[in-house]
N, C-alpha and C positions, 0 to 999 in steps of 0.2 A: 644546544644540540650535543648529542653524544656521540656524532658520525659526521665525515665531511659530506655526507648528503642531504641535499635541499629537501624539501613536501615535510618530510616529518617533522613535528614537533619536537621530539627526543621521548616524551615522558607519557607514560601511562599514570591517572591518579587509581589508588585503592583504596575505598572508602568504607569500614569497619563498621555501619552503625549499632552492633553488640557493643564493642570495645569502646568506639568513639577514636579509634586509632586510624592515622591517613598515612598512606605512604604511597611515596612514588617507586615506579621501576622504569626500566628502559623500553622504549617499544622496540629494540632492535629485534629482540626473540618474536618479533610477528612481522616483521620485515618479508619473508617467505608468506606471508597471506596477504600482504598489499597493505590494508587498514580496512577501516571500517565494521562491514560483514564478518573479513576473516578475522581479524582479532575479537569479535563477539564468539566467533564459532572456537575458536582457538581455545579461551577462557572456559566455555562452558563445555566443551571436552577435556581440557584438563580438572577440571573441577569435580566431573561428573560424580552423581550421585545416585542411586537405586532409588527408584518407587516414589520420590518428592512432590508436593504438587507446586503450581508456578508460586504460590503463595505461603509457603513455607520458608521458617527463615534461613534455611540453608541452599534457598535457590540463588542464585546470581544474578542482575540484570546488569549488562554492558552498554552501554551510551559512547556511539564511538565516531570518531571522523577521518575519512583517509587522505593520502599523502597531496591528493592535491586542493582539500579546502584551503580556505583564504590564501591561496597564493595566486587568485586573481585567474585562475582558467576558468574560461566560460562555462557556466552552469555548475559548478564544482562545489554547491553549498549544502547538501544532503547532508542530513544525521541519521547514522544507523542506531537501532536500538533491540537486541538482541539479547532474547530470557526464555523460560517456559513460558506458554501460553495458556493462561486458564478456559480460555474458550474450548481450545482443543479438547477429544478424547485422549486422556493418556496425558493432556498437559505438556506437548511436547514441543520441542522447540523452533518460535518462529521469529522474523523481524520484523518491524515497524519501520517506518519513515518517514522524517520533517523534512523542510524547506527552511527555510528564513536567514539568518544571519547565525543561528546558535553554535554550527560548526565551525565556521571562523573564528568567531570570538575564543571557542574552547582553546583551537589553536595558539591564536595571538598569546592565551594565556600558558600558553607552553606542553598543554597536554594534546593527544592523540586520543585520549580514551577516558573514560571513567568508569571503573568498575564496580560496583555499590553490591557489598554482601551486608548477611547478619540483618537485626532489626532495633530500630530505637525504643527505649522503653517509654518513650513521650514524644511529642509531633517535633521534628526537624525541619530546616531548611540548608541548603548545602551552599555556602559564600564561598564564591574562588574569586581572589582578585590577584592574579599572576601567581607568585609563589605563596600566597598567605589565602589557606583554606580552612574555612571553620565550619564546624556544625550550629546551627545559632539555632534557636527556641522557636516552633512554630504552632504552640497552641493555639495564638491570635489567629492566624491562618488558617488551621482544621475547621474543614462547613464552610468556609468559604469560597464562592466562585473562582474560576480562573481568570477571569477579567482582572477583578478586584486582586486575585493572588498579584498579577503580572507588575498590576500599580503600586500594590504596597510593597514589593520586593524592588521596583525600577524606584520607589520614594527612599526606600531604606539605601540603595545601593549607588542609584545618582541613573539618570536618565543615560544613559551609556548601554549600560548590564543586558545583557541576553538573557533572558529568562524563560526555564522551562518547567514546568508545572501538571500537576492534577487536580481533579474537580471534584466534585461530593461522588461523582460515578468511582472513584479509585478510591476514594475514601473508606465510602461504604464495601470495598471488595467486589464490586460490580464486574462480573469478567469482561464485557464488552465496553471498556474505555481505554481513554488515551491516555497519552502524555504529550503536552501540548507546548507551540510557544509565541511567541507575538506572532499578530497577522494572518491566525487561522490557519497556520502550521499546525499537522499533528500527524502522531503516529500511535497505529490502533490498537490494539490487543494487553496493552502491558498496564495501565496506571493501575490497576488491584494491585499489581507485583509491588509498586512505588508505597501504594498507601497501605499494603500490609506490611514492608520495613518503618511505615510512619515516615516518610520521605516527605514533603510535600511540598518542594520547588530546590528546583537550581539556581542560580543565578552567578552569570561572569561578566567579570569585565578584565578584560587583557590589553594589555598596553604594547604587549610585545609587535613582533611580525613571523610569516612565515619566511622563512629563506629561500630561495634560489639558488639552483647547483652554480659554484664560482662560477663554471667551464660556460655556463649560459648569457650569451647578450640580452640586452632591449631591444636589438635589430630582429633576433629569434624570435622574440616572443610575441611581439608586433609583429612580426610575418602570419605567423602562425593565427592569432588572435584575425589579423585582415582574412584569412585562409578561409580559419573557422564562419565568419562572419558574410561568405561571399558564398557558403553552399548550407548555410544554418536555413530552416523556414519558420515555419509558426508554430504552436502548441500540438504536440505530438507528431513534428517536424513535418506538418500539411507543408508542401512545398508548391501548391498551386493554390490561389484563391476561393472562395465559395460560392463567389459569386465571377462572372464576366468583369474582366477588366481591358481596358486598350491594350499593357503592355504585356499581358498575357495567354498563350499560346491556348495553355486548358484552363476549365475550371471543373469545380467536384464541389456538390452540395456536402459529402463527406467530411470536405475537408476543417478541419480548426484553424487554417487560415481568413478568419469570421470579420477584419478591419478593412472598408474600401465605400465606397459611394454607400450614401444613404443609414449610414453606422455612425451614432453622433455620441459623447459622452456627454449627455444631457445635463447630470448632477453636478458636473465638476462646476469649480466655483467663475468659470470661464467655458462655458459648455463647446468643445471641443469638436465641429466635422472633420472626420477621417479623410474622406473624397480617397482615390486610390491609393494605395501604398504598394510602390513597386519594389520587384527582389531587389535591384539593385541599389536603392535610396538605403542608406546604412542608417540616416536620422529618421526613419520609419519603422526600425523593425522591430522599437517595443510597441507600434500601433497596429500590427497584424494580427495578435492574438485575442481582440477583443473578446472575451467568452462571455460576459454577459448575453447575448444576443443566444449563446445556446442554453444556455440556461434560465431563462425568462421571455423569450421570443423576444423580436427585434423592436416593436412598440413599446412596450414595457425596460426593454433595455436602455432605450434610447432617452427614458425617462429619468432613469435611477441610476444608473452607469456614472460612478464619478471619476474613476480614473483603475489603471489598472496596477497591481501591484506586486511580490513576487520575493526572489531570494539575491543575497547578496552572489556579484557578478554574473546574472543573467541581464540580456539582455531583450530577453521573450515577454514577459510579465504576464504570466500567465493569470493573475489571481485577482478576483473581481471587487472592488471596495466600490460596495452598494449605497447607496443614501434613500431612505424609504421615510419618511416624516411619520408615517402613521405607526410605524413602530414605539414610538414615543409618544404619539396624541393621542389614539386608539388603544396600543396592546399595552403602555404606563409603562415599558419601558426606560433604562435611563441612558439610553442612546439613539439616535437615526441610522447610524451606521454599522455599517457588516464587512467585514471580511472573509470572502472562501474562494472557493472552486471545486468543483465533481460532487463526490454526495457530500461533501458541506451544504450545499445546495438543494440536490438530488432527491436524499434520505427521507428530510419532512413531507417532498414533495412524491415519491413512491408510499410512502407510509400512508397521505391521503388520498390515494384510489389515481393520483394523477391529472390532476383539474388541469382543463383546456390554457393556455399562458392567456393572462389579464390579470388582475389587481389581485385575487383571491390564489393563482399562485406565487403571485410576487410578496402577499402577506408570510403564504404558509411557508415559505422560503427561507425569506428574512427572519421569519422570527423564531421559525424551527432552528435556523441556522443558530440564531444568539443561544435559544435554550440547549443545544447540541452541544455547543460549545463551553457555555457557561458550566455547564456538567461535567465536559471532559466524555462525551458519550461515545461510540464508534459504532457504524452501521456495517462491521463486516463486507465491504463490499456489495452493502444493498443488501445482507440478509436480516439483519433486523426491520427493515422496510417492507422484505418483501411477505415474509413474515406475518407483519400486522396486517397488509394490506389483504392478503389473502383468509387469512384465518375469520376475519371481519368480512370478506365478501361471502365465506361458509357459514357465518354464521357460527363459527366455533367458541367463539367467548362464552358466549349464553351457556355450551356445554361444560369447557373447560373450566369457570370460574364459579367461586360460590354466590348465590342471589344477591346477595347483598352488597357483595363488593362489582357485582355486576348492573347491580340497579345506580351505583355510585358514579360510575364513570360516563361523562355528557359523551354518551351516543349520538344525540342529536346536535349536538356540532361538530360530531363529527360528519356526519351524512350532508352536512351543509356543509361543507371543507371549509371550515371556521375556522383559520389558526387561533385564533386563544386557545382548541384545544390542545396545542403546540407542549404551552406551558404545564399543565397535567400529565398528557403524555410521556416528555420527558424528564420530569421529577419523580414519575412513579420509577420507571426504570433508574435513577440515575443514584435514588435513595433504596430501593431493592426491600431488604428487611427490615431496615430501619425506618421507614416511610409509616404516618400514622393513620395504621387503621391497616383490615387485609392487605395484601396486594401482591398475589400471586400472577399477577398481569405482569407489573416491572419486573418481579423476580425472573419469571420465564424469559420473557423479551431479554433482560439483561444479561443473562449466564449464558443464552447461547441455545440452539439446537440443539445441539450433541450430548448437552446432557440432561436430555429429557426425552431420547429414541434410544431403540432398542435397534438389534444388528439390522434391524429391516425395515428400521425408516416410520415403524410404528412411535404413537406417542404414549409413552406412561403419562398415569394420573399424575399431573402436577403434583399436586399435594404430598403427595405419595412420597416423591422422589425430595423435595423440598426439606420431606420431616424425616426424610432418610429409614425410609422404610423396606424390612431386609430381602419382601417380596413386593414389591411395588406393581399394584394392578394397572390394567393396561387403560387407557383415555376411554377405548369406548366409540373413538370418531368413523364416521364413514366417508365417502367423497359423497360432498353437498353439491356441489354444480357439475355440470355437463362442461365439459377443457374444450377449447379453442379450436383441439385437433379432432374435436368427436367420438374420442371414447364417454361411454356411458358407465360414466365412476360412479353411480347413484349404488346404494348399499355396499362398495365395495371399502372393506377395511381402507382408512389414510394409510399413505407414507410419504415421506418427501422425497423417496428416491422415485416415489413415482410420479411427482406434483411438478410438472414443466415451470408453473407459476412461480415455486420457490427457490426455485433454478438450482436448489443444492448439485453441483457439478458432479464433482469428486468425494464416495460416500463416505473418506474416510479423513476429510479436512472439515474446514468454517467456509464459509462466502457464500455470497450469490456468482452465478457464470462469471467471471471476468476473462475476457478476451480469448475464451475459448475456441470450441466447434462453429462457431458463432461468427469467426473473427475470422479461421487459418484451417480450417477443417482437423486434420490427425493433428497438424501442427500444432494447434488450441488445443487439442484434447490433450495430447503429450506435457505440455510444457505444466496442465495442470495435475499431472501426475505424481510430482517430484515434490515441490515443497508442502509443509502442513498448512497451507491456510491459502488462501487464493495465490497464484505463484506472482503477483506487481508486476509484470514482466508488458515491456512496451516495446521490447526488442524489432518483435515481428509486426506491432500496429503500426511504430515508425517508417514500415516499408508499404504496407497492404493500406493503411488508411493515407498516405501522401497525398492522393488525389492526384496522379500521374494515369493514364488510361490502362488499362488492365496487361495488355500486351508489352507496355516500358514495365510494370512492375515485376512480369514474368520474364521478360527478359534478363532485369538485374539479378532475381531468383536462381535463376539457370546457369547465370554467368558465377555465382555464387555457390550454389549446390547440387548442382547436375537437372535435369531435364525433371521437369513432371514438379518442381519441388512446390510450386502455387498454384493452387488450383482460383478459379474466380470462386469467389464467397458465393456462399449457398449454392456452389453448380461442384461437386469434389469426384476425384477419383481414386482407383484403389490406390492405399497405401504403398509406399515407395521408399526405396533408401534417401533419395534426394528431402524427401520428407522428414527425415530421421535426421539427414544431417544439418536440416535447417532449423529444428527442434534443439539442436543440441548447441546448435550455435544461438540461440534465442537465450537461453539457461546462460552460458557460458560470459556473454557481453552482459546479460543482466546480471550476474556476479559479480561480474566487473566494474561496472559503474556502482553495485550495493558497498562493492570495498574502497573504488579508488576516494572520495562516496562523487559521484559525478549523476547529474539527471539523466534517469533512465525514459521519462517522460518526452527527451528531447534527443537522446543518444541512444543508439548509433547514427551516423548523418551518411545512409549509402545512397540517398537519392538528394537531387539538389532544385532549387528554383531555378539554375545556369542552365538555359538553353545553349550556351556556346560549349556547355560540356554534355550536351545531350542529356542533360538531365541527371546526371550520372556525380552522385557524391566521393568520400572517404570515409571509408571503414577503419583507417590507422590513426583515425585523430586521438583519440585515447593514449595510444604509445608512444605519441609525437609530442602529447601532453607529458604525461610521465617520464619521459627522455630526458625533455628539457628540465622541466620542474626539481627529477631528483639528482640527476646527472648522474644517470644510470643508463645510456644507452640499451633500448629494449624495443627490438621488433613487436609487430603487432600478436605474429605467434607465439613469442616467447610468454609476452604480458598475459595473453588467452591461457598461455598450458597455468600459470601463478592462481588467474579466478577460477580455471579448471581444479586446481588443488582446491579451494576453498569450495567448491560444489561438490569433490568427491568428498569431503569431511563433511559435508551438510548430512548428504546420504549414509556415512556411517554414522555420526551421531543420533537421527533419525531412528537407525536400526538397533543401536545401543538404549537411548532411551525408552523406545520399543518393547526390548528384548526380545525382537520379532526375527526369525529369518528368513522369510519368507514374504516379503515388501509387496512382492504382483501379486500374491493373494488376499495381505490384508492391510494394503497402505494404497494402492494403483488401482484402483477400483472406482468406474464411474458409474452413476445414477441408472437406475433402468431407463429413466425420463430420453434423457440422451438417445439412446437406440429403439425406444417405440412414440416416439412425438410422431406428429403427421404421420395416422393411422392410414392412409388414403395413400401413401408415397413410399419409396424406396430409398436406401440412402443412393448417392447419384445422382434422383433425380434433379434436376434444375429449381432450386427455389425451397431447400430444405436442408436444415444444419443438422439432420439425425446422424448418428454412426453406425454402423454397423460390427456387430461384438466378435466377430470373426478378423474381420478387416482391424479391429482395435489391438484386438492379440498380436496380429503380424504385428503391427507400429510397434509394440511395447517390444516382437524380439526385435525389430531393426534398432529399436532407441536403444536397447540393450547393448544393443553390440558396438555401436559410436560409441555407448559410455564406457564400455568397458565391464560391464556390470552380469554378473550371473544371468543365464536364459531363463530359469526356473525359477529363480528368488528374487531377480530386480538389488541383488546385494555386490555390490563392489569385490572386486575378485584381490586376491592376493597382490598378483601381479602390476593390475592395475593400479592398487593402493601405493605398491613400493615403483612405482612411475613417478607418483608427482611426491613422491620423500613420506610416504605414510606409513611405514612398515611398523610405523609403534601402532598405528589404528589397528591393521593386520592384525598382529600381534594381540591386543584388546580384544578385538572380536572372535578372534582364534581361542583365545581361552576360555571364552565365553560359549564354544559353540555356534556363534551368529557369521562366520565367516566359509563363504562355499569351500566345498569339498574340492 
């Protein structure tokens, strides 16, 4: 340690692969951004560079963990992973995030971070074993899986080693992959970044520990941990069951509290009935989250369910480890087993039109899931799924693609929802250009939307754009089917700002909707305003999805951000400050848990299963962590204003790599889909998540003005900036011009 404070590691590693040169520094200089988030955003503002794309060797990608992994706080095992992002327009910069054990271990091994510039002139693998780091030889490893990478790297290194990796999808520069690590951990957008420095796995093993501030007992911590433990719920902190239980008050179909009567883990080698699991039983509450059951319906869960799995020091386990026999007799796989959860799952299963739950989507699941994975692929938050799914219900292939390479692809398994087409599927995408034979199919699905529309949602001619052509003609597409809501798209030009199906939110990011208008009404729309790629933000699901009755969840709303701030999903009213400030606080805590790196999936914990606390959780458990852990005494406000600094450097680097000033008119920009869905309805009325584009502008001046942020530009003001110590960004953007008047 280079500070008498606990959580931090001490060391940042920097890792040269031009040079082959490694040096450490100290993390004290990111001390002021927590860990995590802020020291990726920190890095890649000091660093910054004009015009780059993510795949250039002069981009940076940062790998980093904050102060309180491996020091044993609950849920505390996130890895941030923060670079350009090749999916984006403009390549600009977004994060990723794992699960698993990788952040501890980096810990134990003494670092906080790793920063990876430059590129090798041959395939690398990166050895940290405490203070001895080498770059060692990985052409054995290039083209091959991630599975197999994790094995031969855990064989080379000893069954201990954390290991994080890419697949042929990063290889091949495929902008929609990950970087992955055991257990079906991943995080989306970056392995191109990885496999065009020729990266092509981590791997640590640390011996060390993280410390504890002196000043902190085991009486503390155990307080704290029983504390935590006594208002924690289930996966996406459902704090009522899904189903009726005796020893509880509500239930909500909603909820991801899915463990309780009639939920069995069939597969395990001991097949396991659940029968209730009350809040209060502390030896139940890794049996609450059983999520198989929502991702394969409860027959089919009940069959394949082996146990469930997850990150070091949680106690949720959120993550499903499947047993499917036909994966191995049927589809000649050389496994039965899977590990995921969300669209690990999801993705194969939107990609194929969404078959009823029985066998056929338990196949396309499982085995989508292996080939997704074995690739290193990322569904964007469901846009690569939704994507396929749609474009194949228009019939667009047939026009998009050449005859030939469209005569090639078993259509007719697909229309059967066959998973073996799984295996095609995701090799064309995952091998991109280098795939043999045409295959303008993977290439598009791989790279992303954005770089195949024009400002208005229209599609250029593949081809066109693939062979980088200097006027590239336009697709040519019209709307093939009649939409859900009744407009009559029939000859009307595509767009996907206009395709509710493709859920494109925010027309100037990557994803499908995530937890939008959909979720929180302005609240959802806002919070997707801010970063470049769907904003991960569970801040507000953890409160709106609890599965507490609508009237507790408005009341903790209210008691939190003034009157009006919840509306009930799908019933909304006009925009409001309370709205703005619940918006800002959603941003602010998911910041926060991106840096300290802490689950944002399971944190913040305002509402509780404790009927004898009315239901009513804490919001300071985060600073009560970080108190102890660094022995740095820090209210919860103080800790908010530190990930507030790291969200206002989000939004200037944003506008630096940009070189935009004007953010509300050309970064805060949602889909037309948004405000003309349900052609028959108003926004308001009861039973529809449209917005209305007037009502949206109010939200964006009130969000403005909580942030702090110009009315007109959505750009961080001077002022604002030299608040939370940023008057060098000021200063940046001031010479540049990009800073309001």
């Amino acid at each position: 340690m280079t500070t008498t404070y606990g959580g931090w590691a001490g060391y940042v590693l920097r890792v040269n692969l031009t040079t082959k040169v490694i040096t450490k520094e100290t993390t004290e200089t990111y001390h002021d951004y927590i860990g995590g988030m802020g020291i990726g955003y920190k890095v890649l503002w000091d660093n910054h560079i004009d015009g780059i794309k993510a795949t250039d060797e002069e981009n940076r990608l940062v790998i980093s963990a904050g102060p309180l992994s491996g020091s044993g706080a609950i849920c505390s095992a996130r890895t941030t992973i923060t670079s350009r992002n090749p999916v984006i327009r403009n390549h600009l910069i977004t994060d990723g995030h794992f699960g698993g054990h990788f952040s501890p271990e980096l810990k134990f091994a003494g670092y906080d971070a790793i920063i990876v510039e430059g590129k090798s002139d041959t395939p690398v693998w990166l050895k940290i074993v405490d203070d001895t780091v080498t770059l060692e030889p990985a052409e054995s490893l290039w083209g091959v899986g991630i599975f197999d990478t994790f094995a031969a790297v855990s064989k080379m290194m000893g069954q201990q080693a954390q290991v994080a990796a890419i697949g042929p999808a990063g290889e091949n520069l495929v902008a929609q992959s990950t970087i992955q690590t055991q257990g079906g951990h991943s995080a989306g957008g970056h392995g191109s970044v990885l496999g065009s420095k020729r990266l092509k796995a981590i791997g640590i093993i640390g011996t060390g520990t993280v410390d504890i501030a002196e000043s902190t007992t085991n009486e503390q911590l155990r307080a704290l941990d029983d504390h935590i433990l006594g208002i924690i719920g289930a996966n996406n902190n459902g704090v009522v069951p899904n189903q009726p239980q005796s020893w509880a008050e509500y239930s909500s179909s909603g909820s991801r509290w899915r463990g309780g009567p009639g939920v069995k883990w069939g597969a395990a080698d001991t097949p396991v009935e659940l029968e209730e699991t009350p809040w209060d039983d502390r030896q139940k509450v890794g049996m609450r989250s059983s999520m198989a059951e929502m991702y394969f319906g409860r027959d089919e869960a009940n069959k394949i369910f082996k146990r469930p799995g997850g990150c070091h020091s949680c106690p949720i386990r959120c993550f499903c480890e499947i047993k499917n026999p036909k994966m191995k007799t049927e589809y000649k796989l050389p496994t039965e087993n899977i590990t995921n959860v969300c669209l690990g799952f999801l993705d194969p299963w939107y990609s194929m039109g969404k078959p009823s739950s029985g066998e056929k989507r338990t196949d396309i699941q499982t085995v989508g899931a292996y080939y997704m994975d074995y690739n290193g692929i990322w569904s964007a938050y469901g846009q690569l799924s939704h994507v396929m799914r749609e474009f194949t219900a228009r019939d667009f292939w047939k026009i998009i693609l050449p005859a030939e390479e469209y005569a090639a692809i078993n259509w007719a398994q697909y229309a059967d929802q066959d998973a073996h087409f799984m295996q095609d599927y995701y090799t064309r995408i995952a091998h991109g250009a280098s795939y043999n034979g045409s295959n303008i199919f993977g290439r598009m699905l791989g790279q992303g939307l954005h770089n195949f529309i024009n400002d208005d949602g229209e599609l250029y001619n593949i081809e066109d754009i693939l062979n980088e052509v200097e006027s590239p003609r336009m697709a040519g597409l019209t709307f093939a089917l009649e939409s859900d809501e009744g407009y009559e798209f029939y000859g009307e030009t595509y767009s996907v700002f206009l395709d509710s199906h493709v859920k494109v939110f925010n027309r100037s990011m990557v994803g499908g909707v995530h937890h939008a208008s959909e979720s929180a009404g302005q609240v959802g729309a806002l919070l997707n305003t801010v970063f470049n790629r769907d904003p991960q933000c569970h801040s507000h699901i953890n409160l709106i999805n609890c599965g507490l009755p609508w009237a507790k969840i408005a009341e903790v709303a209210e008691s939190m951000w003034g009157p009006g701030a919840f509306d009930p999903v799908k019933h909304y009213t006009e925009m409001n400050t309370s709205k703005a400030k619940f918006a800002k606080w959603c941003l602010v805590k998911n910041v926060l848990h991106d840096s300290l790196t802490l689950c944002n999936w399971m944190f913040p914990l305002l509402v509780s299963p404790d009927v004898n606390r009315d239901y009513i959780g804490d919001s300071s458990i985060e600073s009560q962590m970080f108190s102890l852990v660094t022995g740095i005494e820090t209210s919860e406000a103080e800790l908010d204003a530190k990930a507030e600094t790291v969200l206002q450097l989000h939004r200037a680097l944003t506008v630096l790599q940009m070189n935009e000033p004007n953010q509300r008119k050309k970064h805060d920009v949602l889909s037309e889909w948004v405000y003309d869905l349900d052609h028959d309805m108003n926004f308001g009325d009861e039973g529809t998540i449209k917005m209305d584009r007037d009502d949206i502008q109010i939200g964006l001046d009130m969000f403005y003005a909580e942030m702090g942020w110009d009315k007109d530009t959505g750009v961080p003001t001077r002022a604002t900036l030299e608040k939370f110590k940023l008057g060098y960004v000021a200063d940046k953007l001031e010479s540049l011009a990009l800073l309001p008047a």
